[in-house]
N, C-alpha and C positions, 0 to 999 in steps of 0.2 A: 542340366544343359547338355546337347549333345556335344561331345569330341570327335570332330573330323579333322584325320589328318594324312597324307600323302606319306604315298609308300611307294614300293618296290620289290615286287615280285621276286627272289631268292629262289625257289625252290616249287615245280609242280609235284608234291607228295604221293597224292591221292585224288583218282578220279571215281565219279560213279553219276548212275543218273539223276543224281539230286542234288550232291552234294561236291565242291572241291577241296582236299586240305591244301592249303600253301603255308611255305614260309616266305612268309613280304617283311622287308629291313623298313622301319618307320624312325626317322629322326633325319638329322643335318648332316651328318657325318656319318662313315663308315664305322659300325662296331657292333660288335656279336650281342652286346645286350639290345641290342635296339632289333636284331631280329627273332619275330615271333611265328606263331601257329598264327595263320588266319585260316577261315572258310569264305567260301562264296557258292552261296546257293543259286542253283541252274533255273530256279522260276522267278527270281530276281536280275539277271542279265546273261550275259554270253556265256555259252556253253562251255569254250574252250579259251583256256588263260593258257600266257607261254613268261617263262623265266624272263625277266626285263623287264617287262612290260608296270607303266608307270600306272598308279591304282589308287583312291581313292578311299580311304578304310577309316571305318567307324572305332575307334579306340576307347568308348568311355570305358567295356565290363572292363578293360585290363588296368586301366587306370583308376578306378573302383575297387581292381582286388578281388572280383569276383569269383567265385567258384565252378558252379557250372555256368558254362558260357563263357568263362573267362578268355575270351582268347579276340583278336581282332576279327572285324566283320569288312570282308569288300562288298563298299559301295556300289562303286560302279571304275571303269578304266578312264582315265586321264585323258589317254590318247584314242579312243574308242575309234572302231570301225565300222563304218556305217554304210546299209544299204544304199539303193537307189532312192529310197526314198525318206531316207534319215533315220532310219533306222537300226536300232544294234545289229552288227550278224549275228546269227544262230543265237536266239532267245528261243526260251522251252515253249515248246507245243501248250499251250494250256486248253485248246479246242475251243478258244477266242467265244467264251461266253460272256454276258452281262451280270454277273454277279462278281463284283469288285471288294476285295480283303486287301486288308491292311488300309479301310478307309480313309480319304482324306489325309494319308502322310505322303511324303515325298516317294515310298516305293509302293504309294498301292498299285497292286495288277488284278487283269480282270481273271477270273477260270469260267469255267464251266460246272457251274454246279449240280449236281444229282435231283435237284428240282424244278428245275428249268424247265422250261415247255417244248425246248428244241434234245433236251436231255433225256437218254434211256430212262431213267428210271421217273419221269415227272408224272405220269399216268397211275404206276404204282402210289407216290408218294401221296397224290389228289386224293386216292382214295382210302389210305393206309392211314385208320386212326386206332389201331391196333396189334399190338406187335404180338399176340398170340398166342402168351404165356413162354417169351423168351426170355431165358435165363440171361442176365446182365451181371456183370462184377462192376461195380462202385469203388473205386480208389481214390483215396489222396493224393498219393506219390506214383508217380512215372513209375519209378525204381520197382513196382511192384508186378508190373504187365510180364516181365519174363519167368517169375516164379509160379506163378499162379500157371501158367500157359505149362510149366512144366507138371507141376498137381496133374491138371488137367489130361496131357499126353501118358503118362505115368496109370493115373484113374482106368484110364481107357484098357491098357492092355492089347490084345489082340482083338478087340470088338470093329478096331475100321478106325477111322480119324475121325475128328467132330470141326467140321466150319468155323473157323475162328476169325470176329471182327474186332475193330481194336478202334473206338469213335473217339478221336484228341479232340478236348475242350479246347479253350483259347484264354484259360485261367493262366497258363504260366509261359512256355516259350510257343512260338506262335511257328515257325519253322519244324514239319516232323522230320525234315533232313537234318536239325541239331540232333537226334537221338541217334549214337552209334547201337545201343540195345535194339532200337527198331529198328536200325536198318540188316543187323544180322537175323533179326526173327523177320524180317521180312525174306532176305534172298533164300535160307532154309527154310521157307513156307511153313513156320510154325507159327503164323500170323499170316490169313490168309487175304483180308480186307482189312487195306486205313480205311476211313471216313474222318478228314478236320473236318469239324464243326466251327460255324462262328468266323473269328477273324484267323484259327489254324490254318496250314495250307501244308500242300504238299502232298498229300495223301493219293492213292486208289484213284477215291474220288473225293468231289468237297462237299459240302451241305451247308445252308444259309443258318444252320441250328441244330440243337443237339438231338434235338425231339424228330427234325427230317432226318439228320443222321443214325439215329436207330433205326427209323421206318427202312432208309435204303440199305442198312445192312440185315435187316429183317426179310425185305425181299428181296435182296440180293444171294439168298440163300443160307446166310449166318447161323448155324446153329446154337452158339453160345457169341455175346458179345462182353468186353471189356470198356468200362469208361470210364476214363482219367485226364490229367495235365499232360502235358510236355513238361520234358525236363524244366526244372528250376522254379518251383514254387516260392511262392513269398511269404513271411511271416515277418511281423515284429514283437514277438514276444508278449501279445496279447490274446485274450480271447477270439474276439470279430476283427481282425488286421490281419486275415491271413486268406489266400486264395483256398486254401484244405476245406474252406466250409463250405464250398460249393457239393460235396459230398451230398449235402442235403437237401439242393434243389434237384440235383441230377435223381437219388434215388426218388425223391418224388414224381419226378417226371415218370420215370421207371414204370411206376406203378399207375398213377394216370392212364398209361399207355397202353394199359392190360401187359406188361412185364413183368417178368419174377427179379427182382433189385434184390442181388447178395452183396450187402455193401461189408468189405475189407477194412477192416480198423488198423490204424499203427499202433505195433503194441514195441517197447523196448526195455529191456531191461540194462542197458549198457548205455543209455544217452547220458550224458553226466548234466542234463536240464531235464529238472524236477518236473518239471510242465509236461514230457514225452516219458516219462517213464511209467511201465504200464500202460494206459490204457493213455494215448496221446488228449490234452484238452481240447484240442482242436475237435477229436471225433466225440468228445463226450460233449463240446458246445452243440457241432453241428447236428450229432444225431439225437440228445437229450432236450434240446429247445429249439433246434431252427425247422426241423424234419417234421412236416403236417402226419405223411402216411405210416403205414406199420409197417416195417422193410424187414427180409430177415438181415439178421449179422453175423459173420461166423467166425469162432475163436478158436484156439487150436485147443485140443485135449493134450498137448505133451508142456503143457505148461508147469510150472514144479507146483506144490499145496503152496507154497507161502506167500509166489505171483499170481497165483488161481484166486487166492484171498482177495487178493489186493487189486485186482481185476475187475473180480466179482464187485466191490464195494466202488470203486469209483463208477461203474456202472449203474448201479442200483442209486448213490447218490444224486448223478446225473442226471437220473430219469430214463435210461435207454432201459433198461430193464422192463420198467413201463409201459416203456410207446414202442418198444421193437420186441420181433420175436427173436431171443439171440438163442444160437446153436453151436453144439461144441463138435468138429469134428474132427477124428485125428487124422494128423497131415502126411502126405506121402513125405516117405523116408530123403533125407536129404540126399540120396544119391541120384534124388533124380532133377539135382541143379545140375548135375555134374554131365549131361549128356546137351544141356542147350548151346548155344552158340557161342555167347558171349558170356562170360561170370559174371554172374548176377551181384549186383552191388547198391546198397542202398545208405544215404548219408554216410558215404566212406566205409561202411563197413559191408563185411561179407559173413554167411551164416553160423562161420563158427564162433564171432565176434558178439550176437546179436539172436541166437537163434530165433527167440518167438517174431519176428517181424519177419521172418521167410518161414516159418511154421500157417502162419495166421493165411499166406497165401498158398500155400502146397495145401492147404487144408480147402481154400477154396476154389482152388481148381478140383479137387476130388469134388466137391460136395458142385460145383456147374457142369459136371460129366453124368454125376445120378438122375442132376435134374433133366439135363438134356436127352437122355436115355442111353447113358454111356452103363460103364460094367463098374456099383460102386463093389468095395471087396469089405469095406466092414459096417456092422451100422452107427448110422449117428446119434448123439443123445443130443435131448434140448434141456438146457440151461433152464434152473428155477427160475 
């Protein structure tokens, strides 16, 4: 059941064009535990919050316990300000399209989406059923888009920069302004196109699907694309309960599409749940049994022999061994987390806590710089 309940603006934090931090005081009475972190997204109401101002906020993540996302969401203001003609002032530009996300809830808004008839790119997309042998990266986890991006910058060298797209499903947070990692690879242009897909928003631009959303960053000039969640995936501790096994239809799509789909395995050696160690269940369900095509997968060559082993067999038992072609390659040196924006950080941990799950992706940004015709520096081997 949702929790709404009435707050109090404390504190403007942080502004940007997507997103606001605030601290808003939520309870009856005066007192410091009752003020929290909230956001209010700019494509959801008024542009410009001011301290006072009485607000409207969603409470269930914090009363939940949530993790990521934990923090309150503003609704909408109490006292709102409205145009001439009842309208909030200064709502986000969305270029008043017909294509409406967040279906049927109380905040769906319309955008304009990238396939539209009235939209730049709806001519390309009409006729775009082929992306042209572009290299994709396939993810489970959000947490992995900044590592890889750095493999890839690293891969490069001095050869020029490579077009980098970054298409969010609508598997887990539906907001790309929740992601503070994408909002710093967005302002350092180390992520040079979003595309939400689905019911995401926020993005570049939006796409009614994941499948127009790679056509539009295909002809929008993308030389290498990324495709994963929004922060905050869901699992319950089973095989098929989990959004991670969209992995499977996305690198299907991929391929369909005439794309080259390097789909990114979680690998860990530090989860203290059996189920993610090594070779995560979720990637041995979704790419062992649910995945029709033959996608490659790439694992890192700095794995030790007795996680190499161990690797190795839950893959082979899985059947990915199988039905994919997997390749080992080795990953750019960790120092090349250390020049992106934001510390890369994935389920709390950071790479010297965890290394093969930032190996797995420093590996495969080197190996989508070769494909794309970047400068690889060593060669790859493929996996028995």
């Amino acid at each position: 059941m949702i929790e709404l309940r009435a707050g109090v603006i404390r504190e403007v934090r942080e502004t940007g064009p997507r997103r606001l931090r605030l601290l808003v005081e939520v309870g009856a009475s005066p007192d410091p535990a009752h003020v929290r972190e909230a956001w209010a997204f700019v494509d959801l109401g008024p542009r410009r919050w001011r301290a006072g101002q009485r607000v409207l906020c969603n409470t269930t993540a914090v009363s939940l316990g949530l993790g990521t996302g934990g923090r309150h969401l503003v609704v909408a203001p109490l006292e709102p300000e409205l145009d001439a003609h009842g309208r909030l002032t200064g709502p986000a530009d969305r270029g008043r399209g017909h294509i409406v996300k967040l279906r049927y809830t109380p905040l769906q808004l319309a955008v304009m989406a990238a396939e539209e008839p009235a939209a730049p790119y709806h001519r390309a997309v009409r006729q775009a059923l082929d992306l042209a042998g572009l290299p994709v990266a396939v993810v489970p986890l959000h947490s992995m888009l900044a590592p890889i991006v750095a493999g890839l910058r690293w891969a490069q060298g001095g050869c020029g920069r490579l077009r980098v797209a970054y298409v969010m499903t609508d598997s887990a947070a539906l907001p790309a302004a929740l992601s503070d990692q994408l909002e710093a690879l967005r302002r350092g242009r180390w992520v040079d196109l979003v595309v939400c897909s689905g019911q995401a928003f926020g993005g570049d631009l939006e796409a009614v699907h994941a499948a127009s959303a790679l056509a539009v960053a295909q002809r929008a000039g993308a030389d290498v694309a990324i495709v994963g969640p929004g922060p905050g995936v869901v699992g319950t501790g089973t095989a098929l309960g989990t959004t991670c096994l969209e992995v499977a239809s996305v690198a299907d799509l991929v391929g369909a599409l005439g794309g080259r789909a390097v789909v990114v395995p979680r690998l860990s050696i530090a989860d203290r749940r059996g189920r993610h160690r090594g070779l995560s269940h979720h990637d041995q369900t979704a790419l062992g049994r649910l995945a029709s095509r033959r996608s490659l997968v790439v694992l890192p060559s700095s794995l030790s022999r007795a996680w190499r082993r161990r690797v190795v067999s839950q893959a082979s038992r899985s059947g990915i061994l199988a039905r994919h072609r997997v390749v080992e390659v080795e990953p750019a040196p960790a120092e090349a987390l250390a020049v992106l924006p934001v510390p890369p950080e994935s389920m709390g941990r950071h790479y010297d806590d965890d290394p093969p799950l930032f190996d797995a992706c420093l590996a495969a940004g080197r190996l989508l710089a070769s494909m794309a015709g970047g400068a690889p520096r060593r060669r790859e081997g493929e996996w028995p």
